[in-house]
N, C-alpha and C positions, 0 to 999 in steps of 0.2 A: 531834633534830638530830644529835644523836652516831653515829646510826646510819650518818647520810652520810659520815662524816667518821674512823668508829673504824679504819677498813683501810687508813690513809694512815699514814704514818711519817717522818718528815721534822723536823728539829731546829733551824726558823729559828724566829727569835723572832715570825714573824705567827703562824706554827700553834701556837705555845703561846700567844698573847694569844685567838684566837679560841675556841681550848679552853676555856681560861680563860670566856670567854663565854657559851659555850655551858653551863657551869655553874652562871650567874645570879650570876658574880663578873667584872662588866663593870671592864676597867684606867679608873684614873679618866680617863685622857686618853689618844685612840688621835689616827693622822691618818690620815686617811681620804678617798682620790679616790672623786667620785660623778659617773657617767655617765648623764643623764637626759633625756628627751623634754621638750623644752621648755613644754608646753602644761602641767608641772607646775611652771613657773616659779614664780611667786609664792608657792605653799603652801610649795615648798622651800625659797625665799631665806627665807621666813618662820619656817622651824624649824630651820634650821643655825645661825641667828643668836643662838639658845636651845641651840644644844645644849654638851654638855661637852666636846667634842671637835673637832679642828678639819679640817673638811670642804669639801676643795676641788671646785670643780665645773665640770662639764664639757657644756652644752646639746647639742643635735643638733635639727636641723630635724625637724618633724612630718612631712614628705614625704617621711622615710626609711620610713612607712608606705607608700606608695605605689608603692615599686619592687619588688614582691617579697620575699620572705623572703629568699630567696638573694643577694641585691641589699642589702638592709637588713643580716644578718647579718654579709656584708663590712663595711660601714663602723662596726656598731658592733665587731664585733672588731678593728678598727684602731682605735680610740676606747678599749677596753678597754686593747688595748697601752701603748698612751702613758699611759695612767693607771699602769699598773703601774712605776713606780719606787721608788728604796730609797729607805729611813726612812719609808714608808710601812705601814698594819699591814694595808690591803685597799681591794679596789674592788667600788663600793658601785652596780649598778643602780637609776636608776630607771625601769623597766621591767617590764611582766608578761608571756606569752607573744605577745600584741600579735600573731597569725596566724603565730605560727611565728618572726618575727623572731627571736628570742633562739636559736634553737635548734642547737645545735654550736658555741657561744661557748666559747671555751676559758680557762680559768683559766691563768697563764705561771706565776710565783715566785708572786705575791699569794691570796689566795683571793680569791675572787668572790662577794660575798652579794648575792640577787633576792629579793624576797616574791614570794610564789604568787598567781598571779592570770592568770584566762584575755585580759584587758584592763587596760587603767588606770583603768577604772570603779570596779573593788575598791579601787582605792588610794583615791581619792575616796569613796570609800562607806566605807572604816578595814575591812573582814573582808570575803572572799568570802560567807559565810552573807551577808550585811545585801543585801550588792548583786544575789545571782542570787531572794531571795527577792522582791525591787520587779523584776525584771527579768520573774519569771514571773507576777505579780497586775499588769503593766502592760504587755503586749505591744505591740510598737509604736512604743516611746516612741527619739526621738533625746536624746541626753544633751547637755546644754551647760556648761560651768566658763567663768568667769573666761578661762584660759590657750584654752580651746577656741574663744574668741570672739576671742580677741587671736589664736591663733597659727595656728589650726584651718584655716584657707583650704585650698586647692589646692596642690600643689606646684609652684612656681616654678624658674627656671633649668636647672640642668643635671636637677635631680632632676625636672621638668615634661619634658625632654624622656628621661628613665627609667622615667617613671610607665609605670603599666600601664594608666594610661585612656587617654595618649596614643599608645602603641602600638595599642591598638584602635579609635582614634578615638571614645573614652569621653567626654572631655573637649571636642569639637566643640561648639560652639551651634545652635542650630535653624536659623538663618539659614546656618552654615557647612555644614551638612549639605541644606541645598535647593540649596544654588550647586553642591556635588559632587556628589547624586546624584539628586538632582528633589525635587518638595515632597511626593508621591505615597510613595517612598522613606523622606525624610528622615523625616514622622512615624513612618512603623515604626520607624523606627533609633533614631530620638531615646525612644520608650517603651519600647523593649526595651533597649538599651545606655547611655544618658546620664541617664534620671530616676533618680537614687540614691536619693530622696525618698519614692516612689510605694507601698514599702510601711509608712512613718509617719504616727503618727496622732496623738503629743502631743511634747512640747519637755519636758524635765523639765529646771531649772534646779538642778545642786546648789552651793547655796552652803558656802563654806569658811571663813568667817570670815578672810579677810585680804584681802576686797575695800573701795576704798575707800569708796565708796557703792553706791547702788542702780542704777549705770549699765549693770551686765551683766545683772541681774538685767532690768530693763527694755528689753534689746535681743533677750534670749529672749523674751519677751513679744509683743514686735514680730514676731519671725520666725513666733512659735506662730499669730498673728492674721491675717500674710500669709498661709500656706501652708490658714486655714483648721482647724490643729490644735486641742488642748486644751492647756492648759498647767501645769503642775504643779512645785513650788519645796518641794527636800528638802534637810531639812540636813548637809552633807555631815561626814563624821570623818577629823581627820586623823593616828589615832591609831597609823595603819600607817606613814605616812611618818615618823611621829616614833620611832615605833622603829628606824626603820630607818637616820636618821641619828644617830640615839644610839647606837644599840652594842646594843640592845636586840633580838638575834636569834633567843633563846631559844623553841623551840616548833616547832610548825605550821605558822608562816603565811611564817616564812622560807628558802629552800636556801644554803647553804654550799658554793658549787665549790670544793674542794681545786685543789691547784697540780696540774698535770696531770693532772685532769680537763674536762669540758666537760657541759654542759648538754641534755638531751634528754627529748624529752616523753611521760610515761605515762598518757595517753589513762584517767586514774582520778582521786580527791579529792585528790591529789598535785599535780598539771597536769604539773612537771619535779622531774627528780630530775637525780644528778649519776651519771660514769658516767668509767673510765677511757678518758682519750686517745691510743687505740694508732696515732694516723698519725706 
């Protein structure tokens, strides 16, 4: 982690508490803004509540997946900003590279700490290794959480009419697409542009231990049994997001934006590395 972070020079008190960090002598108490995709609602209200440190938080719609990188990138680096105020010691994603999303986010005064992860699957699975190793011995499978059930839908409002399925008329129903272009049409349309589904084959429920009962676990079930799928219930770890709102950045698994830096992807076991922000 020091590697990312040794070429910066700067003498505010966040870069020496994160220094501090990064050499597994975590301050006993930081305050810490965390900017997160909502669909990791409950694991994170669940471990802020535990942590040593006091971590304010910042949701954002799932649907900022659906407008683009360029599009999503904007609002969370507006989202990043406002986080960034004093007496603060950093701003804390919860996010992985997410298709790029993340990408050219710029750290301001704060530094910026993201775990490494090519989706939020890793984060729910606690390590890249655990999650691409079930990803490659189960091809096929649509993932479900808790937060993916409650929060996971479609994008609505303005972000529905941003999306990229409804610029393409992605988002159409079968019926909406025989009324505009015939029924003849409409099934081409609708199996090449509108079934998201068509290449899954199982539902993998990962539970997180901070659900209340068995009610999500039993609505993947349901979905697995409509579509016809197989269905499969893995335990999920939440061992990533608890370091992450601890203070626990030490290693591998997490990047440290410097203040004037910004975020970009090395396409290696990395995903993102940090990089100077010369605009």
């Amino acid at each position: 982690m020091l590697r990312d972070i040794a070429d910066v020079r700067t003498g505010t008190r966040t870069y020496l508490a994160l220094t501090r960090v990064s050499r597994a002598a975590t301050p006993d108490h930081m305050k810490l803004n965390l900017v997160s995709c909502e669909v990791l609602y409950r694991e994170l209200c669940h471990l802020i509540a535990r942590s040593p440190h006091q971590v304010d938080l910042s949701f954002l719609p799932k649907g900022l997946h659906d407008i683009g990188a360029t599009g999503m990138a904007e609002r969370l680096q507006a989202a990043v900003d406002a986080a960034d105020t004093p007496g603060v010691d950093a701003v804390l994603l919860g996010y992985a590279l997410c298709n790029n999303g993340i990408v050219g986010l710029r750290a301001r005064r704060l530094p910026l700490v993201v775990p490494r992860g090519h989706d939020c699957m890793t984060l729910f699975f606690g390590s890249r290794d655990h999650y691409m190793r079930y990803f490659q011995e189960n091809p096929g499978t649509y993932f479900l959480t808790s937060g993916w059930i409650e929060r996971g839908g479609g994008p609505t409002g303005e972000l529905r009419q941003l999306s990229i399925q409804n610029k393409h008329g992605m988002d159409m129903t079968y019926e909406e697409l025989v009324e505009k272009y015939g029924e003849e049409n409409a099934r081409f349309l609708f199996d090449q542009l509108c079934d998201m589904t068509k290449h899954y084959r199982q539902i993998t429920y990962i539970a997180m231990g901070v659900e209340p009962n068995a009610q999500f676990e039993e609505i993947a079930q349901d979905r697995a049994r409509e579509n016809g799928w197989t269905f499969d219930r893995v335990q999920g770890n939440l061992s990533l997001l608890e370091r992450l709102v601890c203070g626990q950045w030490d290693g591998p698994d997490f990047l440290i934006v410097p203040p004037g830096h910004k975020i970009v992807p090395t396409y290696d076991d990395r995903i993102i590395a940090a990089e100077p922000d010369r605009t």
